[in-house]
VEXNUFI-277834 format. One record per residue (C-alpha): residue number from 1; residue in one letter; x, y, z. Coordinates in Angstrom, 3 decimals, decimal comma. Layout:
N
(rec NUM; "A"; (X; Y; Z)) ...
END
This chain:
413
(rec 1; "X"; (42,962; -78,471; 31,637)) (rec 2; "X"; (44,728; -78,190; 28,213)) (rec 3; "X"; (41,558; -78,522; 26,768)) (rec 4; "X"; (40,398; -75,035; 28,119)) (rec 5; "X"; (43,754; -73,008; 27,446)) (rec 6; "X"; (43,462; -71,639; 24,601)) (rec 7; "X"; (40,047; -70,439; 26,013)) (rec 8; "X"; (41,768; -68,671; 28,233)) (rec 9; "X"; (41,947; -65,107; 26,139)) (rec 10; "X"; (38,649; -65,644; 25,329)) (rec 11; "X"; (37,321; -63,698; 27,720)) (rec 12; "X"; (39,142; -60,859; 27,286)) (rec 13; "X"; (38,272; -60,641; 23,264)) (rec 14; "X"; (36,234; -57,818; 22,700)) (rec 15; "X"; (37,108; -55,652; 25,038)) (rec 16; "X"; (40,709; -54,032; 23,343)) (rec 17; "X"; (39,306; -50,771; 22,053)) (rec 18; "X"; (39,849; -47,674; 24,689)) (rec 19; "X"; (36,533; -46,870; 26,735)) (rec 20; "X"; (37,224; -42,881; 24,700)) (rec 21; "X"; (37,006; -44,189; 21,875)) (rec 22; "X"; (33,382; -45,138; 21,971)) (rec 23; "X"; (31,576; -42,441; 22,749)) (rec 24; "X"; (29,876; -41,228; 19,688)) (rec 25; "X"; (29,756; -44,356; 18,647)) (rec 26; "X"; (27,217; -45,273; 21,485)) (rec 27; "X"; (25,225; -42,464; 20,787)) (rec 28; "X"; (25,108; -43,074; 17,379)) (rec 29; "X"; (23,620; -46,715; 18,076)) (rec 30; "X"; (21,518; -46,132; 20,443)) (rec 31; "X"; (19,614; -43,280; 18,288)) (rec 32; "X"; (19,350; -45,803; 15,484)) (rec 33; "X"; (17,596; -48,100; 17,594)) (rec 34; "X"; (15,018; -45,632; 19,159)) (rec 35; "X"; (14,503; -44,755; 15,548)) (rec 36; "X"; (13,359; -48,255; 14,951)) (rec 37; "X"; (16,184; -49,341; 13,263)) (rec 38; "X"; (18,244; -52,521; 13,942)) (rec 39; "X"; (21,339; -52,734; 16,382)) (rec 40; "X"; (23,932; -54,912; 14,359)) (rec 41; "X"; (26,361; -57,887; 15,840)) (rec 42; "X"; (29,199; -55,281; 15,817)) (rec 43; "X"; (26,779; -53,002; 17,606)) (rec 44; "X"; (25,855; -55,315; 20,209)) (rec 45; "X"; (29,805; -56,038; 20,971)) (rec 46; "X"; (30,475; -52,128; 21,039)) (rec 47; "X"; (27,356; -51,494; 23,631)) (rec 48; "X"; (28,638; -54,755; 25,920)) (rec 49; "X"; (32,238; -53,137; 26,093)) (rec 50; "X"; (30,803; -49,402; 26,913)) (rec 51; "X"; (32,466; -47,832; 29,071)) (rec 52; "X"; (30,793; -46,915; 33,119)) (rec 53; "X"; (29,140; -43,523; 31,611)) (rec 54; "X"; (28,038; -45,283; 28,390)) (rec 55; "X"; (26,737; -47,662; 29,752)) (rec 56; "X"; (23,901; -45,488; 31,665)) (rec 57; "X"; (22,869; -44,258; 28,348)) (rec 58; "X"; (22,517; -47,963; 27,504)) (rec 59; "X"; (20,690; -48,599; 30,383)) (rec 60; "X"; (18,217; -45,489; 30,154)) (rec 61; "X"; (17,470; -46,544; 25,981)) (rec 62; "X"; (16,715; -50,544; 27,261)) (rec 63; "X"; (14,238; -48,870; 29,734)) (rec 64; "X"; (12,732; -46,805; 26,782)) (rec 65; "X"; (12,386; -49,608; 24,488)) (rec 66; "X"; (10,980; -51,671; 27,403)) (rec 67; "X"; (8,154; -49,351; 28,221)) (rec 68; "X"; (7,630; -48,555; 24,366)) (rec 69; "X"; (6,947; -52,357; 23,767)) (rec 70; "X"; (5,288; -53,335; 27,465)) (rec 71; "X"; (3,885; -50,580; 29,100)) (rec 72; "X"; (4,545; -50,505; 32,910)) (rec 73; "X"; (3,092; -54,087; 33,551)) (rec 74; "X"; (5,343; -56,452; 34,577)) (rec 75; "X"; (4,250; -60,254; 34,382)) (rec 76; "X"; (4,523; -63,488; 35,939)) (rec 77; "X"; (2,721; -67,302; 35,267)) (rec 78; "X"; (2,102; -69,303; 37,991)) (rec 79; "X"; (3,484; -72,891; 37,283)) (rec 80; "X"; (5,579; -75,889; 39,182)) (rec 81; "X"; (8,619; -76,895; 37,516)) (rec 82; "X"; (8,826; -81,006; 37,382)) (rec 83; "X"; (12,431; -82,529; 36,956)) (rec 84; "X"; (10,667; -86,153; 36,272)) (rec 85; "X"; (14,510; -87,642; 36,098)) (rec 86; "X"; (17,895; -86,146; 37,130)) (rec 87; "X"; (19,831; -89,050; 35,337)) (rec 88; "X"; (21,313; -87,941; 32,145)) (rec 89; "X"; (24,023; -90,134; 30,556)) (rec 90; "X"; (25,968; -86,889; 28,775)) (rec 91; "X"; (28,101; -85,672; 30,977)) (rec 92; "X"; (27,962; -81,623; 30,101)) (rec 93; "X"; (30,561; -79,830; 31,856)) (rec 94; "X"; (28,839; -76,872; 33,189)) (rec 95; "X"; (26,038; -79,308; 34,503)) (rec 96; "X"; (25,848; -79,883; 38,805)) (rec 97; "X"; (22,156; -81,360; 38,842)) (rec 98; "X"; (22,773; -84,370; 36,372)) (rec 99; "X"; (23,327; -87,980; 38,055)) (rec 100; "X"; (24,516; -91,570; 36,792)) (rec 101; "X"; (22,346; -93,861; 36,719)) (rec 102; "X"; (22,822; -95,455; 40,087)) (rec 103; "X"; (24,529; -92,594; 41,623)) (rec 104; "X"; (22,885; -91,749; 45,660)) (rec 105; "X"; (20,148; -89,178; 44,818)) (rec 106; "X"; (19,109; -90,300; 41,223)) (rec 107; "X"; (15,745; -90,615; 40,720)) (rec 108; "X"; (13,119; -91,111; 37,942)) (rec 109; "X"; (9,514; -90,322; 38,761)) (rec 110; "X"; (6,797; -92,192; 37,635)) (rec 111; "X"; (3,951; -90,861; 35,676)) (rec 112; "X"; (1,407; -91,022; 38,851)) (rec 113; "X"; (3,999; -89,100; 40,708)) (rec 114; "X"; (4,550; -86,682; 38,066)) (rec 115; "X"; (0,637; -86,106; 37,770)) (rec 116; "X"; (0,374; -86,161; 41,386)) (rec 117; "X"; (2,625; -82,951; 41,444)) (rec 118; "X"; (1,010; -81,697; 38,064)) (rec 119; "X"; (-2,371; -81,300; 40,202)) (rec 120; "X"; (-0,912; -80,182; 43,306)) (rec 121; "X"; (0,360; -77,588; 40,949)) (rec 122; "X"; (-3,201; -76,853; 39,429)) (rec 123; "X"; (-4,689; -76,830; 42,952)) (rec 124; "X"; (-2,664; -74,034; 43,967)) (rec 125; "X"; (-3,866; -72,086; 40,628)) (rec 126; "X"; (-1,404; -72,991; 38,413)) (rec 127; "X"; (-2,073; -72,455; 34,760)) (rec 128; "X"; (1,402; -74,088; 33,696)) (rec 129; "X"; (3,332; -77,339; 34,221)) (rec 130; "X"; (7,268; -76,910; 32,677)) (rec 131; "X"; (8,728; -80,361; 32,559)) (rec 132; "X"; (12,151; -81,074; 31,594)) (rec 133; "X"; (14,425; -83,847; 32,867)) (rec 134; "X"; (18,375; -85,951; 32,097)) (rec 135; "X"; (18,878; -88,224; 29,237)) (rec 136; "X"; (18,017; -91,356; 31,116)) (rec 137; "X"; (19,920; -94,104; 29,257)) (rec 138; "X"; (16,777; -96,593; 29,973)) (rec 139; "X"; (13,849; -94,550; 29,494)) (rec 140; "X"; (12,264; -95,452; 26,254)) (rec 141; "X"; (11,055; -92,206; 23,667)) (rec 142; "X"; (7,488; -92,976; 24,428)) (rec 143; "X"; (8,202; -91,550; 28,183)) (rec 144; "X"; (7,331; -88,122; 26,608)) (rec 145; "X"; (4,252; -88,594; 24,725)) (rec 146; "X"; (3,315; -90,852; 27,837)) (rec 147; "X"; (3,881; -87,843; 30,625)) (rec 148; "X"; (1,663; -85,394; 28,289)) (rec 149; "X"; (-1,260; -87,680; 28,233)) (rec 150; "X"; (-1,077; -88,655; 31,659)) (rec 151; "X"; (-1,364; -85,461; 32,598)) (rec 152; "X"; (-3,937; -84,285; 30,421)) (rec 153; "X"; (-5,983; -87,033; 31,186)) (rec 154; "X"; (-6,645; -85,407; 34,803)) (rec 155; "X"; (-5,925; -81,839; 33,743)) (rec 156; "X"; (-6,915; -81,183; 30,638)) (rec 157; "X"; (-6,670; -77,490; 30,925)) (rec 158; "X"; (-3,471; -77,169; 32,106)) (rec 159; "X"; (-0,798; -76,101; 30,009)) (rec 160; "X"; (1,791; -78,260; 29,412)) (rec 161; "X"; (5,531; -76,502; 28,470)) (rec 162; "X"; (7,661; -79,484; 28,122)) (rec 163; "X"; (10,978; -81,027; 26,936)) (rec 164; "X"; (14,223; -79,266; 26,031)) (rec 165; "X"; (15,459; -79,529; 21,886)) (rec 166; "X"; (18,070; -81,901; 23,579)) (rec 167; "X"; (15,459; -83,965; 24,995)) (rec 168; "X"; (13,467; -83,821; 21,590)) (rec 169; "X"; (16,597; -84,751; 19,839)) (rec 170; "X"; (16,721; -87,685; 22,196)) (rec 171; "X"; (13,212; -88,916; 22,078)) (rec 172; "X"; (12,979; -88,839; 18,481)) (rec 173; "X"; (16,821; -90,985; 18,228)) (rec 174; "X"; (15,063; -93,564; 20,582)) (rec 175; "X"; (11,937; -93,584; 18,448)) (rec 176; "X"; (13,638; -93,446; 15,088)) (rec 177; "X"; (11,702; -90,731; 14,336)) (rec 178; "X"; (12,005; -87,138; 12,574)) (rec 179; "X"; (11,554; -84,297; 14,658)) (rec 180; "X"; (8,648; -83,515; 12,366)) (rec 181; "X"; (6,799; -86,365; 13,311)) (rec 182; "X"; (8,077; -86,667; 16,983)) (rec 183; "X"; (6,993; -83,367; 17,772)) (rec 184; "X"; (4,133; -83,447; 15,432)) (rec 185; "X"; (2,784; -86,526; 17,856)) (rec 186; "X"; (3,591; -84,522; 20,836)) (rec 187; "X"; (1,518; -81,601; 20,071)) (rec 188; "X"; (-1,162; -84,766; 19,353)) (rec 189; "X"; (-0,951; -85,396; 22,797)) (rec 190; "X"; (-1,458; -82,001; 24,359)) (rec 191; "X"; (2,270; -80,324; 24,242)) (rec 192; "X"; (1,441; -76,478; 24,402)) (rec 193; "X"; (5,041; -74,667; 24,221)) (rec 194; "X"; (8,728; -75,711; 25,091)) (rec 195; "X"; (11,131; -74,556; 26,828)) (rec 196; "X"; (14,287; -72,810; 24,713)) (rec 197; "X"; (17,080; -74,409; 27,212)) (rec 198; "X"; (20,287; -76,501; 26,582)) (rec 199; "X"; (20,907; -73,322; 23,688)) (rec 200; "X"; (23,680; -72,429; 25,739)) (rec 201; "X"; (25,692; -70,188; 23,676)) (rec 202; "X"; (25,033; -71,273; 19,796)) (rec 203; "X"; (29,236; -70,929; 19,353)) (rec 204; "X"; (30,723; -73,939; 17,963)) (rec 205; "X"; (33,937; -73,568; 19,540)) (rec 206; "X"; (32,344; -72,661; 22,984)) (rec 207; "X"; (29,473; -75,686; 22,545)) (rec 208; "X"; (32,608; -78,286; 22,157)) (rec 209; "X"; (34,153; -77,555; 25,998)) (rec 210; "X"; (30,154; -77,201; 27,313)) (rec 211; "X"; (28,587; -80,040; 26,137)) (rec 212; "X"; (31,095; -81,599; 23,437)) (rec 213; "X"; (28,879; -80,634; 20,891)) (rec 214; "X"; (26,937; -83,243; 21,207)) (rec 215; "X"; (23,797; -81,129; 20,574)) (rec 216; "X"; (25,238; -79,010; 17,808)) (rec 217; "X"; (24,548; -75,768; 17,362)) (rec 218; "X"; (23,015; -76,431; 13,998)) (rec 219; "X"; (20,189; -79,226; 15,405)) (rec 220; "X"; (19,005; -76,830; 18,244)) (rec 221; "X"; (18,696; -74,614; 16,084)) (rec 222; "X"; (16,981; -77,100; 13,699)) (rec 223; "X"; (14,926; -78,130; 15,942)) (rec 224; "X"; (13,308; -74,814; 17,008)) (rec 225; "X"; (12,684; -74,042; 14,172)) (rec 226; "X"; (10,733; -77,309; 13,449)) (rec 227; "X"; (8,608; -76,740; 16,702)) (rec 228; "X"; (8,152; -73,260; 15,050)) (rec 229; "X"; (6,643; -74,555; 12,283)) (rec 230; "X"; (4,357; -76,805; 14,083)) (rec 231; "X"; (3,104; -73,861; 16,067)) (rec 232; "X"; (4,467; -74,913; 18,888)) (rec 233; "X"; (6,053; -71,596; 20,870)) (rec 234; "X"; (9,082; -71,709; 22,541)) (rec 235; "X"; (11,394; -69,772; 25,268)) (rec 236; "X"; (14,862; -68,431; 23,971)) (rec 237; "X"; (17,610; -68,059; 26,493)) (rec 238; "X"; (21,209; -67,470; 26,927)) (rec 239; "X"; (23,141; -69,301; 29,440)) (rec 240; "X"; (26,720; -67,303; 29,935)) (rec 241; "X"; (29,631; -66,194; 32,176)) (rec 242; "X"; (31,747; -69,009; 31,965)) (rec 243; "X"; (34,094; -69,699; 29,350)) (rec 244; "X"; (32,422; -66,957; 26,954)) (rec 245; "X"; (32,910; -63,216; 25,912)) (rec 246; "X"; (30,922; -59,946; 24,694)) (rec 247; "X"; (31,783; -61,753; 20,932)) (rec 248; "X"; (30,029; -64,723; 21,652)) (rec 249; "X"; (26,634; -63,292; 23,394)) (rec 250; "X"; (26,319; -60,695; 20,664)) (rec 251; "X"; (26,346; -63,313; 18,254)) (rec 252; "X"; (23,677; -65,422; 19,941)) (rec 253; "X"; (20,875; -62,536; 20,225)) (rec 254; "X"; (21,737; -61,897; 16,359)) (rec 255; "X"; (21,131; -65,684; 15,829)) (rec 256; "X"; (18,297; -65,594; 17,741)) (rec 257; "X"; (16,954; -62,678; 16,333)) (rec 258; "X"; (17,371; -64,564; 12,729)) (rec 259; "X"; (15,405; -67,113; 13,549)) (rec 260; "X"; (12,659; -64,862; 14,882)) (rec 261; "X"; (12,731; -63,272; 12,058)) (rec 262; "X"; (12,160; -66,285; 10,032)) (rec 263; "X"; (9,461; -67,943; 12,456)) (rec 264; "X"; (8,040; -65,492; 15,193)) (rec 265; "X"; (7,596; -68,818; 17,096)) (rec 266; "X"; (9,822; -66,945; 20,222)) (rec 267; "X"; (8,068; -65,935; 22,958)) (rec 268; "X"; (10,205; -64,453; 25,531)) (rec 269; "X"; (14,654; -64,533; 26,193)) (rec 270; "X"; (15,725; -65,331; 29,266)) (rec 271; "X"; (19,304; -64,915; 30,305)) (rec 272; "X"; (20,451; -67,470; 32,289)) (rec 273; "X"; (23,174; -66,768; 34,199)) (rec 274; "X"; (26,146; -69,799; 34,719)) (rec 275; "X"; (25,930; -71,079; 38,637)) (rec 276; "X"; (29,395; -72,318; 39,300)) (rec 277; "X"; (29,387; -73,709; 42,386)) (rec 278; "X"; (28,898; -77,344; 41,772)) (rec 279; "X"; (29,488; -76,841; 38,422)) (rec 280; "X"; (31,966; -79,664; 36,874)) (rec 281; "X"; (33,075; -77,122; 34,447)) (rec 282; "X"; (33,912; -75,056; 37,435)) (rec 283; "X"; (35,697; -77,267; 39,319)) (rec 284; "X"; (37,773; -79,003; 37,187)) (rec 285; "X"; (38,811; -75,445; 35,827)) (rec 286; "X"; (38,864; -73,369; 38,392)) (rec 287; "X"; (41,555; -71,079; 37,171)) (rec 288; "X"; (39,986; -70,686; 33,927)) (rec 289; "X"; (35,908; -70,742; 34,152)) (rec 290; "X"; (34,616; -67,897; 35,220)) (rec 291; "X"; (32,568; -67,772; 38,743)) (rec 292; "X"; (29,500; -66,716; 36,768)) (rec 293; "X"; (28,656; -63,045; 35,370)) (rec 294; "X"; (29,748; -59,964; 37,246)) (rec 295; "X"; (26,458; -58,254; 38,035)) (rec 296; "X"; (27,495; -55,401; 35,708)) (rec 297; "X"; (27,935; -58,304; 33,153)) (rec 298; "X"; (24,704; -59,517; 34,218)) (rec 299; "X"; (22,734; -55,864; 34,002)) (rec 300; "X"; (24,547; -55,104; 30,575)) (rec 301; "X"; (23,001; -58,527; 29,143)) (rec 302; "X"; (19,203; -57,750; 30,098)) (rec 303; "X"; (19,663; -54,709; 28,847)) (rec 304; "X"; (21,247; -55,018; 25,457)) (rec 305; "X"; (18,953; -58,407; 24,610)) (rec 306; "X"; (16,162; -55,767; 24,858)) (rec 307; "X"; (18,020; -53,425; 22,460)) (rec 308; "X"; (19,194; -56,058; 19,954)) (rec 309; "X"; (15,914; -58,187; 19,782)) (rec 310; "X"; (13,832; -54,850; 19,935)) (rec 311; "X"; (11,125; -55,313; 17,757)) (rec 312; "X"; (11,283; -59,167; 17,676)) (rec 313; "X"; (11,303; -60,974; 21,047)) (rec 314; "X"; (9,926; -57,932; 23,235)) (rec 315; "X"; (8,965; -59,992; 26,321)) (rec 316; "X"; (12,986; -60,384; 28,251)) (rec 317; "X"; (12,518; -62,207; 31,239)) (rec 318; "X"; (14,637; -62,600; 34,303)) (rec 319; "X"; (15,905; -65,442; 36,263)) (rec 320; "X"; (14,748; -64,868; 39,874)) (rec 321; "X"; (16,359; -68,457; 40,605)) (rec 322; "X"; (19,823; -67,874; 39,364)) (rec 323; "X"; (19,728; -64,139; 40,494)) (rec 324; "X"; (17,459; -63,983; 43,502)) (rec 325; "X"; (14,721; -61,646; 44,150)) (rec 326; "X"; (16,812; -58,219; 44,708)) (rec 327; "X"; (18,730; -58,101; 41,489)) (rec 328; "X"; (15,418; -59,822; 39,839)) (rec 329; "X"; (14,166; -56,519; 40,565)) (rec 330; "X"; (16,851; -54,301; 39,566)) (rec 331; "X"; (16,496; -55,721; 36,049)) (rec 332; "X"; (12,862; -54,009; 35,922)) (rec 333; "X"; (14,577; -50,831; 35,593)) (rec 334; "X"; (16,988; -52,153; 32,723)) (rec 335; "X"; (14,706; -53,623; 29,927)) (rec 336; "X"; (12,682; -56,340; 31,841)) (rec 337; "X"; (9,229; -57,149; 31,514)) (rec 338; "X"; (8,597; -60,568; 32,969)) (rec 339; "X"; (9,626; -62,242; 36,334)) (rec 340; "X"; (9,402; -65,709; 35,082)) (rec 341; "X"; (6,607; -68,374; 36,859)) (rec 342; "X"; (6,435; -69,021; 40,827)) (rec 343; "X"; (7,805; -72,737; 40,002)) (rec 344; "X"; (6,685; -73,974; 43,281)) (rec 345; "X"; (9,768; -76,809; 42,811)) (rec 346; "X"; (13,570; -76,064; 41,201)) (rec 347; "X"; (15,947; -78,167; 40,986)) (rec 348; "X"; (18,706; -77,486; 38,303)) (rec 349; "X"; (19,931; -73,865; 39,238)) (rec 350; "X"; (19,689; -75,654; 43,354)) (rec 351; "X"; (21,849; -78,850; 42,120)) (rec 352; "X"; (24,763; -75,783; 40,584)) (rec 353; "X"; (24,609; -74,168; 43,318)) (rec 354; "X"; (22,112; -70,957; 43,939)) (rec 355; "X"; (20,781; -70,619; 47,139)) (rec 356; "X"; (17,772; -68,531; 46,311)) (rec 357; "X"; (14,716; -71,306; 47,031)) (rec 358; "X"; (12,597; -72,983; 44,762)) (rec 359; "X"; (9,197; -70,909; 45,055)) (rec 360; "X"; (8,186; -67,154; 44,870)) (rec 361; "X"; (3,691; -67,280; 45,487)) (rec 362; "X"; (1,789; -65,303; 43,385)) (rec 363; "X"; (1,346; -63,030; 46,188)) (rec 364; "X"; (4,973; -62,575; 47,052)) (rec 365; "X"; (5,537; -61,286; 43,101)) (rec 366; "X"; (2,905; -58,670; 43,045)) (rec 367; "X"; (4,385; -57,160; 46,013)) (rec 368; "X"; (8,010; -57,438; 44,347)) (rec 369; "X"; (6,543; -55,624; 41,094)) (rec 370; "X"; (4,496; -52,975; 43,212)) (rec 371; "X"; (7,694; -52,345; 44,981)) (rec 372; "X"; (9,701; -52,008; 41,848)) (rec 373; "X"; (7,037; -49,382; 40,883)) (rec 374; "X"; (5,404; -51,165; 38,310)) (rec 375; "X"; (2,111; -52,994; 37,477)) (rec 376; "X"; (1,737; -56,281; 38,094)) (rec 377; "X"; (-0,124; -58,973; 35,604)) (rec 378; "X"; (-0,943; -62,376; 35,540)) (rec 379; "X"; (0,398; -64,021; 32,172)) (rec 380; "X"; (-0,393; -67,468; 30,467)) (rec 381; "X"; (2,649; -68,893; 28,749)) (rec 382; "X"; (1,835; -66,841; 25,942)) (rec 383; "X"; (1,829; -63,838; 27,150)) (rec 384; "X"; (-1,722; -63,517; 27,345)) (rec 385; "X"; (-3,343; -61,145; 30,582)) (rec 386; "X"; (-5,434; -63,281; 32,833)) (rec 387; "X"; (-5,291; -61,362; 35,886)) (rec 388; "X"; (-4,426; -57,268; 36,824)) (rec 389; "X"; (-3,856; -56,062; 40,263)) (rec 390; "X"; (-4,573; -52,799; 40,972)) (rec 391; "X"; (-6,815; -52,737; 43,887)) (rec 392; "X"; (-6,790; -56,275; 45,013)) (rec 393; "X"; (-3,988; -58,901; 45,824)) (rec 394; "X"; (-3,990; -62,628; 44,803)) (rec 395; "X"; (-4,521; -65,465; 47,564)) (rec 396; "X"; (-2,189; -65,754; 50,119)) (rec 397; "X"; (-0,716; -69,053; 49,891)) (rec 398; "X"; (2,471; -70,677; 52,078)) (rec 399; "X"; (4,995; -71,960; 49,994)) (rec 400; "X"; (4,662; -75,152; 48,508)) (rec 401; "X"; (7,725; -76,515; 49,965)) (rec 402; "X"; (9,153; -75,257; 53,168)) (rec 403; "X"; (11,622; -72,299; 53,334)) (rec 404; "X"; (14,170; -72,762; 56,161)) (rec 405; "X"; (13,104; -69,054; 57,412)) (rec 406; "X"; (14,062; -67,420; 54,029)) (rec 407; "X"; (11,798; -64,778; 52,583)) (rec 408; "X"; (12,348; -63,073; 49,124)) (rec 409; "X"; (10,401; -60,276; 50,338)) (rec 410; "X"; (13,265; -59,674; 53,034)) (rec 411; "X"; (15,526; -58,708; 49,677)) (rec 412; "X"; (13,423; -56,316; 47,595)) (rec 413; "X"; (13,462; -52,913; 48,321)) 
END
């Protein structure tokens, strides 16, 4: 607990100045971003501490700057999320789906199993596999190179968005490797993009009670940027409402931004929002860690990541797993583009806590868009179109895995 005390003003940093006293400063920022220039870290602190009529103006802008940059579609990929392993040997705090090694429910799927799923996936017109998994302690660093090839082998079209920096960092410690080369050989194999996660927030401070630092800041960042330059794409995200404040999510889209300016090699954010429920970090701290974002938290974050990266990352996607499908769509009115990828399977937001199911069909998402107003596309993981749907619907498929009776569509308006 003493650990986390002097955390425990954290959360209010940021937010001293009278809600008055911003006015004109808001309108002043948000007319130098529609102008096309930059919103600052300071900016992005003042717009997350705007006060409740501010904050409409902040709103309406993230809208503006959404349709300037996207149009009216809003996208979605159809993939399957595979968790090959949910043993991880580092213990971070905010973690509920991570098991020891012989801990009930641990498991480790083989490569046949993990193709297995990887064509079920394509079957059901998937153009994306995104596999991520714990730091087994026994797995050896070829398990990576070995689960791309495996699955190209049967699939070679598919696209394969694979392994966290943290599990890169691992892979290339068991290998002895650099992340030049380790990645370098991955992309050999058939890696197409990865997957931004385990960024957390990039705060030193913060990283230490998360995950003890034991990915620093500096090597996720590092290794990005190394994927960058390898052409290898990759996510961004934010994970927050914990043990963080307006300060410290400010200072991650400016970081973020950086590095987009320095590589391009981002191709969406997505804000992840903390699931405390079975978090550790939760539950050891209950008095301190936050139950996850307020939704006005969570509204103000989609909406100033489109104002702060405006220009840079211009594809901000939303978490239908963490949030569920009714404030998924509320975000389409507040600087969101994208709706993420049907997964088909989910496991790590599930194993925290959220109780909003582990598949949305293609189907089911073109019907949350058209209700939301917008236009519905098909993406690749790139961002490229495949598919419109203006006068036509995609294949009505049941659920992958069964639902217990719940229906997204029952949410949306």
């Amino acid at each position: 607990m003493k650990n986390f005390e002097k955390f425990s003003s954290v959360l209010s940093r940021g937010d001293s100045r009278t809600p008055a006293s911003l006015d004109g400063t808001i309108d002043t920022i948000l007319d130098k971003v529609l102008a096309g220039r930059e919103a600052s870290e300071q900016d992005g602190i003042t717009l997350f501490n705007a006060n409740q009529h501010d904050i409409k103006k902040v709103f309406s802008v993230a809208d503006k700057l959404r349709k300037r940059a996207n149009g009216d579609a809003v996208t979605f990929v159809v993939n399957r999320n595979i968790n090959f392993t949910n043993v991880c040997y580092m213990g971070c705090k905010f973690c509920g789906f991570a098991k020891k090694l012989n801990q009930k429910g641990s498991e480790l799927l083989s490569i046949d199993d993990i193709v297995f799923r990887a064509q079920e996936a394509w079957d059901r017109g998937a153009t994306e596999v995104c596999i991520q998994g714990g730091l087994h302690p026994k797995i050896s660093g070829d398990i990576y190179r070995n689960i791309i090839k495996g699955i190209k082998k049967v699939l070679p079209n598919i696209h394969i968005h694979a392994f966290s920096p943290f599990e890169i960092w691992f892979g290339a410690s068991k290998k002895r490797l650099t992340y030049v080369n380790f990645l370098r050989d991955l992309k050999d194999c058939g890696l197409g993009s990865m997957p931004g996660t385990a960024a957390e927030i990039l705060d030193i401070e913060i990283r230490k009670k998360l995950t003890k630092n034991k990915l620093s800041t500096e090597k996720w960042i590092e290794i990005i940027k190394t994927a960058h330059s390898l052409n290898i794409p990759t996510t961004a995200t934010i994970m927050y409402g914990h043990i963080d404040s307006p300060i410290h999510w400010a200072e991650h889209l400016a970081r973020l931004r950086e590095i987009q300016k320095e590589t391009g090699g981002f191709t969406e954010l997505v804000p992840l929002s903390f699931v405390y429920k079975e978090s550790p970090l939760y539950k050891e701290n209950p008095s301190i860690v936050r139950r996850g974002p307020t939704l006005n938290e969570i509204k103000r974050m989609h909406a100033i990541a489109r104002i702060m990266l405006s220009g840079w990352i211009d594809n901000i996607q939303v978490s239908w797993t963490k949030l569920g499908p009714k404030i998924a769509q509320e975000m389409l009115s507040l600087g969101v583009n994208d709706l993420g990828g049907t997964l088909m399977n989910e496991s790590i937001s599930r194993s925290s806590g959220s109780q909003f199911g582990q598949e949305i069909t293609a189907s089911e998402m073109v019907k949350i868009i058209r209700h939301a107003g917008r236009n519905p596309a098909q993406r690749n993981t790139i961002y490229e179109i495949s598919k419109t749907f203006d006068g036509c619907d995609p294949k009505e498929l049941p659920p992958l895995v069964p639902r217990n009776g719940t229906n997204p569509l029952e949410f949306i308006n």
